[in-house]
C-alpha positions in Angstrom: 107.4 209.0 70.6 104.0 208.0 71.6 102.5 204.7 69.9 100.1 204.7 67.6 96.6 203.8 68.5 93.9 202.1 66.4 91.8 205.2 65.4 94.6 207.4 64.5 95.9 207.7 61.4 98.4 204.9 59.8 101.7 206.8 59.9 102.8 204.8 56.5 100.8 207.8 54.6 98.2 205.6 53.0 95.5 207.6 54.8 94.1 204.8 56.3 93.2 204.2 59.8 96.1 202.1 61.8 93.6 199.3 62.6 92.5 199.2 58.4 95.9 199.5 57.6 99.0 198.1 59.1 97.2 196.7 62.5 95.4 193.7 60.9 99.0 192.5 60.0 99.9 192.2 64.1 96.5 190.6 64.8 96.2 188.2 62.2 100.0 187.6 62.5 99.0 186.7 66.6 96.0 184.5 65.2 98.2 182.8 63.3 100.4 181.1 65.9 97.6 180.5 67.9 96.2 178.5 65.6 99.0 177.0 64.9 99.7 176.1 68.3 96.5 174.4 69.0 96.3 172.0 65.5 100.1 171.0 67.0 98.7 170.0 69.4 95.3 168.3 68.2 97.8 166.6 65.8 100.2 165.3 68.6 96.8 164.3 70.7 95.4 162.1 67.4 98.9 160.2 67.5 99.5 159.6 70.7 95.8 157.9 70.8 96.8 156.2 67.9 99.9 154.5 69.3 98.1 153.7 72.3 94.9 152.0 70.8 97.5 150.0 68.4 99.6 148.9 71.4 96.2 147.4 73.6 95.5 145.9 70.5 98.6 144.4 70.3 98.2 142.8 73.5 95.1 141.5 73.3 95.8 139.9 70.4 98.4 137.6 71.5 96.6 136.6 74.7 93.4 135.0 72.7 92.9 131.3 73.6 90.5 129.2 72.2 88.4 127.1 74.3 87.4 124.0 72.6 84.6 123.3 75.4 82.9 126.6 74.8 83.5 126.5 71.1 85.3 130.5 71.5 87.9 132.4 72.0 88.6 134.2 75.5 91.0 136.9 76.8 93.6 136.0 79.4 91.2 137.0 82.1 88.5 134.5 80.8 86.1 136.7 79.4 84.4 135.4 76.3 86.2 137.0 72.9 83.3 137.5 70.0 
């Protein structure tokens, strides 16, 4: 049976052309998961910058020393802390 192409009629009966008819389903259907696919994977970017910024942060913020001479904070490689 040959398949059906876009400009030939729907062979549901409607009287549609396939593309009009039952081929936006497959397309939008293939959008879809696209779509879906690439927000994944925006979403699993956003977190995985998110855990990393909290972590550096972490770590910074234990390693602040006050230096009573300079009247500031620094880092633990001496660089001034505002």
């Amino acid at each position: 049976m040959p398949k059906t192409g876009r400009n030939d009629l729907c062979s549901c009966g409607s009287g549609k052309k396939f593309k009009k008819c039952h081929g936006v389903k497959a397309s939008t259907n293939r959008q879809s998961k696209v779509l879906m696919v690439v927000v994944g994977g925006a979403v699993i970017a956003a977190l995985a910058a998110a855990a990393a910024s909290l972590t550096s942060e972490r770590e910074g913020a234990g390693t602040r020393v006050w230096d009573p001479v300079h009247g500031h904070y620094h880092n633990q490689y001496g660089q001034e802390i505002p």
